[in-house]
Biopython code that builds the backbone (N, CA, C, O; Angstrom):
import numpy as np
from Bio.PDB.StructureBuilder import StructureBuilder

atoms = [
    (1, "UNK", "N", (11.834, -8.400, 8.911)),
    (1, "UNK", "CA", (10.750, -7.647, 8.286)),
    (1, "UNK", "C", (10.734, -6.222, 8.833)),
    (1, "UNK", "O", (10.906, -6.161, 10.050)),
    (2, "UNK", "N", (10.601, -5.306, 8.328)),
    (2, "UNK", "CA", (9.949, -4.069, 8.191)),
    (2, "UNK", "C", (8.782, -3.347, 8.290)),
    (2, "UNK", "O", (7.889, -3.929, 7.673)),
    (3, "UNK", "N", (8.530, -2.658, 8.638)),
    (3, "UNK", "CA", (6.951, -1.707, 8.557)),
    (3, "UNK", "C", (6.976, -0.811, 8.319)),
    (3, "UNK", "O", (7.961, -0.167, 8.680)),
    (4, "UNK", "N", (5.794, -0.068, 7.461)),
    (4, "UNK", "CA", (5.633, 1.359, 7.348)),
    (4, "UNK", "C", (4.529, 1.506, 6.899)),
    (4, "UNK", "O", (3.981, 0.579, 6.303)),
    (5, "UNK", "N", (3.866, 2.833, 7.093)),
    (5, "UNK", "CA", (2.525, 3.198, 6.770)),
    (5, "UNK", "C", (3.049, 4.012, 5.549)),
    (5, "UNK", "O", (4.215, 4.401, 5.503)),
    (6, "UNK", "N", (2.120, 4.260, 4.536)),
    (6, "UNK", "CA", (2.215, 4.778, 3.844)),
    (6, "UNK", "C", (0.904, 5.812, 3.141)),
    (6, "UNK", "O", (-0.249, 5.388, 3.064)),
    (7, "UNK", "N", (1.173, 6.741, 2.822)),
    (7, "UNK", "CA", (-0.248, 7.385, 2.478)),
    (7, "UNK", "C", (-0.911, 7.046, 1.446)),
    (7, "UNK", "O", (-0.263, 6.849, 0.418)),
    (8, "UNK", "N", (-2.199, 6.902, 1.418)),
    (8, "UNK", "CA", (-2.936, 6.304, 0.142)),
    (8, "UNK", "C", (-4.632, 7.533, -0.227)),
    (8, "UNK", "O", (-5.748, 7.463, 0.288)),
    (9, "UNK", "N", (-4.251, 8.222, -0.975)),
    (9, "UNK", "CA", (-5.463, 9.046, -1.072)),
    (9, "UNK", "C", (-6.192, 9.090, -2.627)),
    (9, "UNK", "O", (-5.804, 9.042, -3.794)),
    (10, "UNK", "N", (-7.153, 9.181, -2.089)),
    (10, "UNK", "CA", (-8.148, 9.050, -3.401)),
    (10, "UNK", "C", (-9.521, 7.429, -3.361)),
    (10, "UNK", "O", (-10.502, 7.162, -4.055)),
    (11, "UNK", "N", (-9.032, 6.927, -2.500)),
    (11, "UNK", "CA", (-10.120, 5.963, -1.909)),
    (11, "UNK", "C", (-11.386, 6.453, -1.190)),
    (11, "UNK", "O", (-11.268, 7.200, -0.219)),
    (12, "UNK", "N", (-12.766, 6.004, -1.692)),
    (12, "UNK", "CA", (-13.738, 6.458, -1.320)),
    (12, "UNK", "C", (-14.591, 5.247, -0.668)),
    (12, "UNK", "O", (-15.547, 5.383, 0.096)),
    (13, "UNK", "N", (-14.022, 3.997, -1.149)),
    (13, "UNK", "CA", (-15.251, 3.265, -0.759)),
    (13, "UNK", "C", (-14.516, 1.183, -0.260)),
    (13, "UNK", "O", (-13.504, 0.748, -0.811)),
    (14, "UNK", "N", (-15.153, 0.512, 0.569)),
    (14, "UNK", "CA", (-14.713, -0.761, 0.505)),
    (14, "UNK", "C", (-13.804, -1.674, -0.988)),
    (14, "UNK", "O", (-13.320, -2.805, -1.016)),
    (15, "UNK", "N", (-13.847, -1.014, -1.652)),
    (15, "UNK", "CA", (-13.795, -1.786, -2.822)),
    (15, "UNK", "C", (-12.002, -1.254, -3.161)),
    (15, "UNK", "O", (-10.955, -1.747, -3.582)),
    (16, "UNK", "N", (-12.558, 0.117, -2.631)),
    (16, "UNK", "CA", (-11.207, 0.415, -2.992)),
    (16, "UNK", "C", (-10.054, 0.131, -1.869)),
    (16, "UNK", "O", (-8.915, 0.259, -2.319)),
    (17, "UNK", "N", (-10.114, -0.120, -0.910)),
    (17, "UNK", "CA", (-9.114, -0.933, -0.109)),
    (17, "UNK", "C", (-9.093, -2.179, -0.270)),
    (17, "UNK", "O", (-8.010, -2.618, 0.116)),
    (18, "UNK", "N", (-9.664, -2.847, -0.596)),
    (18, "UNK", "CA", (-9.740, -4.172, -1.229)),
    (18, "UNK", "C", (-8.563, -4.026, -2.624)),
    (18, "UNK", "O", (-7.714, -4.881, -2.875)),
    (19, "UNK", "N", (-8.711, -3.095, -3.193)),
    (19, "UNK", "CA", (-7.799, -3.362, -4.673)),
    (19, "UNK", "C", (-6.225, -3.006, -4.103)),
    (19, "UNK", "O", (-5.242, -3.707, -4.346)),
    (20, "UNK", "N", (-6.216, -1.641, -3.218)),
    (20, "UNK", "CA", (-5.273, -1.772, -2.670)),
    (20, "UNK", "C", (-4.429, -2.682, -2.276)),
    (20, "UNK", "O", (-3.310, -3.019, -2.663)),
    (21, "UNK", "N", (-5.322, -3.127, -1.225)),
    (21, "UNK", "CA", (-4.461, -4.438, -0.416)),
    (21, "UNK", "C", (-4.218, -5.882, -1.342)),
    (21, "UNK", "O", (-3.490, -6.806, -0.978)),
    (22, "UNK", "N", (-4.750, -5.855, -2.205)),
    (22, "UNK", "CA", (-4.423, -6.469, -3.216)),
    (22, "UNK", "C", (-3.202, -6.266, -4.118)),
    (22, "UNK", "O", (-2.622, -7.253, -4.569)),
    (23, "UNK", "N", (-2.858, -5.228, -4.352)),
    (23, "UNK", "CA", (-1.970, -4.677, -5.124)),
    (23, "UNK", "C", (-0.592, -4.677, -4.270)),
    (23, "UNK", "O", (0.380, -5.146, -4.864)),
    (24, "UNK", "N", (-0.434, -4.310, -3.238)),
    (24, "UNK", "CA", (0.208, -4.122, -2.188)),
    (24, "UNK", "C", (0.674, -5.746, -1.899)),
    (24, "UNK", "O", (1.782, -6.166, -2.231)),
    (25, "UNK", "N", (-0.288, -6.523, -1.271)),
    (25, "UNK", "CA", (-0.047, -8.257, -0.979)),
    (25, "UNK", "C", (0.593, -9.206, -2.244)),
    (25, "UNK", "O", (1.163, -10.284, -2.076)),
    (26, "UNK", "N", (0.395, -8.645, -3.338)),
    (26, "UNK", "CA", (0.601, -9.438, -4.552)),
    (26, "UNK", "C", (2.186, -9.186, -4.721)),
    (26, "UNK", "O", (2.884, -10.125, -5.106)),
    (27, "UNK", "N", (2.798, -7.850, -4.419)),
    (27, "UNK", "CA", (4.367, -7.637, -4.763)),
    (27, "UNK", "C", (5.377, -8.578, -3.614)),
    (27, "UNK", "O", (5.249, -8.671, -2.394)),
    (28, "UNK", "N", (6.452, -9.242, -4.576)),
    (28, "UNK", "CA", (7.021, -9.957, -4.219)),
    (28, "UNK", "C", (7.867, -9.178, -2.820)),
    (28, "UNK", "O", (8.433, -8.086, -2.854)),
    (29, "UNK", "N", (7.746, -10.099, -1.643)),
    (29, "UNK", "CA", (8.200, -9.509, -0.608)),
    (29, "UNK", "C", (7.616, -8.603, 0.438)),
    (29, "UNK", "O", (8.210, -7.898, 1.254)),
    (30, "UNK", "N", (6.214, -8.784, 0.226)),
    (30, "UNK", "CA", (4.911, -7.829, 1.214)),
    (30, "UNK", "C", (4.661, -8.872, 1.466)),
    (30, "UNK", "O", (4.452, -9.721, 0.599)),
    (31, "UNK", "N", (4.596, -9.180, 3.146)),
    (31, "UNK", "CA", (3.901, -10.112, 4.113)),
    (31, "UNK", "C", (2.767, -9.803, 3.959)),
    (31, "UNK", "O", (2.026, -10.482, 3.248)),
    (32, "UNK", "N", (2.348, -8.683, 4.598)),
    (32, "UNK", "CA", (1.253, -8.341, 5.067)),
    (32, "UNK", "C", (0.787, -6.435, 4.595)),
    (32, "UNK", "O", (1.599, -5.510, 4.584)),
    (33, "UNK", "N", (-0.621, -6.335, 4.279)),
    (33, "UNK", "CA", (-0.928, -5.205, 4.273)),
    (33, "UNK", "C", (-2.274, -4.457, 4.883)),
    (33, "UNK", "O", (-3.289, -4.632, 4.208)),
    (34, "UNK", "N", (-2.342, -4.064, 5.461)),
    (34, "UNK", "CA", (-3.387, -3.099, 6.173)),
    (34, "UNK", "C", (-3.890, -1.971, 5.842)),
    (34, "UNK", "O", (-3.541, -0.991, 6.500)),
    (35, "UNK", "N", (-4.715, -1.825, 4.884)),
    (35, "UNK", "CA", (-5.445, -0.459, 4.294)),
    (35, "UNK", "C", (-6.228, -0.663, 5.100)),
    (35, "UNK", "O", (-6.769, -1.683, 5.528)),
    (36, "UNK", "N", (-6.356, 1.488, 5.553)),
    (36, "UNK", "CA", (-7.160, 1.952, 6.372)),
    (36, "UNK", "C", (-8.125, 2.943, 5.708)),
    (36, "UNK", "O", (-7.713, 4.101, 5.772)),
    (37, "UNK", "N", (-9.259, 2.793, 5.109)),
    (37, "UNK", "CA", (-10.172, 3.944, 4.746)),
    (37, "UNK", "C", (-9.992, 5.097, 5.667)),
    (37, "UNK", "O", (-9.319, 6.075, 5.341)),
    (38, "UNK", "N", (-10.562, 4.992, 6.764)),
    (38, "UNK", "CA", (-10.387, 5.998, 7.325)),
    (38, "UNK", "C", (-9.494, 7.014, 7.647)),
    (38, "UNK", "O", (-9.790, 8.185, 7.886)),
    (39, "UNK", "N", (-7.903, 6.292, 7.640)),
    (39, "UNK", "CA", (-7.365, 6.937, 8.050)),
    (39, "UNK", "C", (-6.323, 7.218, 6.863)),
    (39, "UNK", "O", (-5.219, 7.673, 7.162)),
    (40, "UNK", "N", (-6.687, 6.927, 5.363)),
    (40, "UNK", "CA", (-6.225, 7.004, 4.096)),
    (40, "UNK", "C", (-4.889, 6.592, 3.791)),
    (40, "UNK", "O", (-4.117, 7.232, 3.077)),
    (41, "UNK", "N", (-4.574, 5.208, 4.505)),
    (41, "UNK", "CA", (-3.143, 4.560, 4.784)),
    (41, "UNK", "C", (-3.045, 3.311, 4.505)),
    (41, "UNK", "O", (-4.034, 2.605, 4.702)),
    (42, "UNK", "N", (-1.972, 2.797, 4.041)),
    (42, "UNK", "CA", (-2.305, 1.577, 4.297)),
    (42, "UNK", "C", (-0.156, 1.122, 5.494)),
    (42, "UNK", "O", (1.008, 1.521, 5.519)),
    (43, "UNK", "N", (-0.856, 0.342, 6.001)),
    (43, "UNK", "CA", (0.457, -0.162, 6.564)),
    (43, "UNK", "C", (1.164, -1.589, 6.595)),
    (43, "UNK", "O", (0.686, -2.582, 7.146)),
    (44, "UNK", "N", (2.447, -1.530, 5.877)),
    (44, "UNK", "CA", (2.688, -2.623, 4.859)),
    (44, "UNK", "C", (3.884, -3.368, 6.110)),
    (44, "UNK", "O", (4.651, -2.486, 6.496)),
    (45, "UNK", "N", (4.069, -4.249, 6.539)),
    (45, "UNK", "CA", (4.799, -5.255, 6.572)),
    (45, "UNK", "C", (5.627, -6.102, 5.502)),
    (45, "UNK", "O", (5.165, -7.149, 5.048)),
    (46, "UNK", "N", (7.164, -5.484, 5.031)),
    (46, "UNK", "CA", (7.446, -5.981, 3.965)),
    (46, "UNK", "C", (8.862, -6.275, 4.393)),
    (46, "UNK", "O", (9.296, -5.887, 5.478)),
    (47, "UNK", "N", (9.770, -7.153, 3.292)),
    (47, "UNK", "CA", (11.116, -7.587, 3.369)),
    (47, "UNK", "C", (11.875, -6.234, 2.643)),
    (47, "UNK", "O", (11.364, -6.060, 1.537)),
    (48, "UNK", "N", (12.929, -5.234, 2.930)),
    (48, "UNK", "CA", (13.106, -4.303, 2.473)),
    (48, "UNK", "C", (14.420, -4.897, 1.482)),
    (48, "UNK", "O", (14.888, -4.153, 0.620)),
    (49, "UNK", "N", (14.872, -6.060, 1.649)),
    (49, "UNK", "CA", (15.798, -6.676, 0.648)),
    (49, "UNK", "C", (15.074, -7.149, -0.731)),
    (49, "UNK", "O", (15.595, -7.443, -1.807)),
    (50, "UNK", "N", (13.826, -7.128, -0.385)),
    (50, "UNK", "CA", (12.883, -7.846, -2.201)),
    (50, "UNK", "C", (11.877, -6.703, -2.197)),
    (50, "UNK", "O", (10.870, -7.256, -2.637)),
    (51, "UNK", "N", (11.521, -5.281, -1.929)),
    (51, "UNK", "CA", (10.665, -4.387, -2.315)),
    (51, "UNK", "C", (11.200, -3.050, -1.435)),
    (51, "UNK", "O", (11.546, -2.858, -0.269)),
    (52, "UNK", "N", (11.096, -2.394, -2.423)),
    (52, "UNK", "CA", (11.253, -0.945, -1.775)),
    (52, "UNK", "C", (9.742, -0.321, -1.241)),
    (52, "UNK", "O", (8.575, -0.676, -1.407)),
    (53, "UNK", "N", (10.448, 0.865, -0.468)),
    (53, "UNK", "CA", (9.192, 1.619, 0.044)),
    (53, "UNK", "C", (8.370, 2.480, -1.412)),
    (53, "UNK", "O", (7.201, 2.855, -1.498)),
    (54, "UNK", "N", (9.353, 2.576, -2.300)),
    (54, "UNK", "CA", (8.887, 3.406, -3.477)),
    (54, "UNK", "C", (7.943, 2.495, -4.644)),
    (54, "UNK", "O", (6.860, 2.733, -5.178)),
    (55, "UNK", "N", (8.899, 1.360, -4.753)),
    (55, "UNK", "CA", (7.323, 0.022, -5.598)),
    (55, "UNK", "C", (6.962, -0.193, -4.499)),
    (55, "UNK", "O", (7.875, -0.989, -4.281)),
    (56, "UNK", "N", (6.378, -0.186, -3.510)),
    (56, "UNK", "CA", (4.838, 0.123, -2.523)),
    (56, "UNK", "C", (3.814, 1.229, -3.132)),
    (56, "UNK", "O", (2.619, 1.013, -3.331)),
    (57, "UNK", "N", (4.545, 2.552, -3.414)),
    (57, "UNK", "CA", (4.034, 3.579, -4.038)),
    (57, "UNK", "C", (3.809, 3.527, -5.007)),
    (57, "UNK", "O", (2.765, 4.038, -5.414)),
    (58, "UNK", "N", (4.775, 2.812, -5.942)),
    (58, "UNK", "CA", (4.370, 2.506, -7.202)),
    (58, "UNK", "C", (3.081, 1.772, -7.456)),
    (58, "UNK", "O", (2.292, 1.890, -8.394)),
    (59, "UNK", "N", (3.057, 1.121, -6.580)),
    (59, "UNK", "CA", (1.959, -0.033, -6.907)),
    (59, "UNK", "C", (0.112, 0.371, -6.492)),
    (59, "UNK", "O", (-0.936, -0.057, -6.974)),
    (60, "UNK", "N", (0.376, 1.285, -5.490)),
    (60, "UNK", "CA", (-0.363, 2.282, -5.466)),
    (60, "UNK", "C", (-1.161, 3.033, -6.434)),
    (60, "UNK", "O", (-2.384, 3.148, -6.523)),
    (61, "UNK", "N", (-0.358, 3.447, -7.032)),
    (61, "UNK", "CA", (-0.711, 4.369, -7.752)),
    (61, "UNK", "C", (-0.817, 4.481, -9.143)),
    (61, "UNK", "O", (-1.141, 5.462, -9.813)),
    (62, "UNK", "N", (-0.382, 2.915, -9.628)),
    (62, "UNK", "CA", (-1.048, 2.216, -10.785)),
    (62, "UNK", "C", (-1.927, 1.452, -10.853)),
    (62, "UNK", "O", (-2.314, 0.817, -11.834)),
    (63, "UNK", "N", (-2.478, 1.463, -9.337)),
    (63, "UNK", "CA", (-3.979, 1.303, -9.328)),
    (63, "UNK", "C", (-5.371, 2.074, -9.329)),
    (63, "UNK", "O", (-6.583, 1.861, -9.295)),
    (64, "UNK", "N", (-4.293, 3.264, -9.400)),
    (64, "UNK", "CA", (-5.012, 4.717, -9.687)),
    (64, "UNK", "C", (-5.226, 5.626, -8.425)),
    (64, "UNK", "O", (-6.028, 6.560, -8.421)),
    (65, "UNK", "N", (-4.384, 5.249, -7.272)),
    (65, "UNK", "CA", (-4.517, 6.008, -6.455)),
    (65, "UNK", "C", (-3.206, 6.518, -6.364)),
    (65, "UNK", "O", (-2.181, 6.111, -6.911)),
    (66, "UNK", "N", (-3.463, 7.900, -5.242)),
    (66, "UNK", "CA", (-2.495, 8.461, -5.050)),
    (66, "UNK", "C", (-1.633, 8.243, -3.498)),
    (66, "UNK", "O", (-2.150, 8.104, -2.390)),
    (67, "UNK", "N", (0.078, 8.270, -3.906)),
    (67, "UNK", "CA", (0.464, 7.521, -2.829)),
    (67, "UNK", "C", (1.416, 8.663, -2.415)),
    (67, "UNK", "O", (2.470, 8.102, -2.116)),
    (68, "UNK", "N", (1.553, 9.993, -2.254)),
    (68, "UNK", "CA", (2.671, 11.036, -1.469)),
    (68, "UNK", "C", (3.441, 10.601, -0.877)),
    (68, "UNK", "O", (3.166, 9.564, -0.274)),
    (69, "UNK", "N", (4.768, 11.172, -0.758)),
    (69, "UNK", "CA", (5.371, 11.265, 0.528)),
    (69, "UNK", "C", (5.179, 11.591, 1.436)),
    (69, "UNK", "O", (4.495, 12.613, 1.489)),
    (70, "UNK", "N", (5.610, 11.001, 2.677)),
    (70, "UNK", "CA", (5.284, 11.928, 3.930)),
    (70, "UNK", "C", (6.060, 13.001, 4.307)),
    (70, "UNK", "O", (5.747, 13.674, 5.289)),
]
sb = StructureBuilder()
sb.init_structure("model")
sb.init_model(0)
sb.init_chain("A")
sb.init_seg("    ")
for serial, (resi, resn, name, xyz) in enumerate(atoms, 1):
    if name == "N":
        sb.init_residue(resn, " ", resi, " ")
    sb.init_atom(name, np.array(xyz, "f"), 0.0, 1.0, " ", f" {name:<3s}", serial, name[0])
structure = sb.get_structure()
């Protein structure tokens, strides 16, 4: 497994790290995910052989948030 934080901006409230980490946990090959309000991140524990770092972003950001590069 793998890790990486990734940036997640445009979240204002509980609900919206909730959809996140939802979105994020649901793609095939994410163990684990950790959205941080505060710190506008979330940090993904994933298999880099069944998901890229980019559908992380993708998935992001067809939930209507925005996911930059670092």
């Amino acid at each position: 497994m793998s890790e990486v934080t990734i940036k997640v901006e445009g979240m204002s409230c509980g609900g919206c790290v909730n959809n996140v980490t939802g979105v994020l946990k649901a793609l095939a090959g994410v163990d684990d995910a950790q959205v941080s309000l505060e710190n506008a991140s979330a940090t993904v524990r994933y298999d880099p052989a069944r998901v890229s770092i980019e559908a992380l972003r993708a998935a992001v950001e067809n939930a209507g948030f925005d996911s930059p590069a670092s």
